[in-house]
C-alpha positions in Angstrom: 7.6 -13.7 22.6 7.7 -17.3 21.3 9.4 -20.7 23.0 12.8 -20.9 22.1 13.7 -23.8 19.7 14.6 -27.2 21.1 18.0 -26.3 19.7 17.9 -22.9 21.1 16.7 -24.4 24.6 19.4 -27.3 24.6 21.9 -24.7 24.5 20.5 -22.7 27.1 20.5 -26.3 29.6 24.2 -26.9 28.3 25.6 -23.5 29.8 23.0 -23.3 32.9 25.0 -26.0 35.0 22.0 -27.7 35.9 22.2 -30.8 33.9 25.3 -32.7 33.6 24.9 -35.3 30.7 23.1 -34.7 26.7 20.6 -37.4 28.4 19.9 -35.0 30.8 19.2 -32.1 28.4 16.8 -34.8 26.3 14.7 -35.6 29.5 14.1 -31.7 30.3 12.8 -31.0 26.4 10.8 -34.0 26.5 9.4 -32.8 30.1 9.1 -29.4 28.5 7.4 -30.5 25.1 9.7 -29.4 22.7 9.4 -30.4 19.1 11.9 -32.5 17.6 14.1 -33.3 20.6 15.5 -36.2 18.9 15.7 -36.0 15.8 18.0 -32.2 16.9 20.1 -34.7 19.5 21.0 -37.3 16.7 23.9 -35.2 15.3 26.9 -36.2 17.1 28.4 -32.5 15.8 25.9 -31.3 18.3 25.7 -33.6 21.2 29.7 -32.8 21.7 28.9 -28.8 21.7 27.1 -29.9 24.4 28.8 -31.9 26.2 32.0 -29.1 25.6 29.3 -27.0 27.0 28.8 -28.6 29.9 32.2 -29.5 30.9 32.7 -26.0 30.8 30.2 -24.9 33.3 31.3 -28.2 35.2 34.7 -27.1 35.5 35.6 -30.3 33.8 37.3 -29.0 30.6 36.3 -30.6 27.3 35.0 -34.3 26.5 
């Protein structure tokens, strides 16, 4: 089975509850070597799925 995408992978961090910031989830790909971490985090569409993500798992609502 292949690596999930850095896309994939960022959306996997966002629900886990272990980071708490899109920062956060940048640091871990770039520790994990996934391709293309910012060049996928430059859409601000996606960086506020994200963050809704993680306020979710935060128990902070949305941002």
């Amino acid at each position: 089975m292949s690596a999930p995408s850095a896309v994939e992978r960022a959306l996997d961090l966002a629900r886990s509850g272990t980071v708490r910031t899109v920062d956060d989830i940048r640091r871990t790909l770039k520790r994990e070597r996934c391709d293309g971490v910012d060049s996928h985090l430059q859409s601000e569409t996606f960086k506020k799925q994200l963050r809704a993500l993680i306020a979710e798992r935060i128990g902070g609502g949305t941002l």
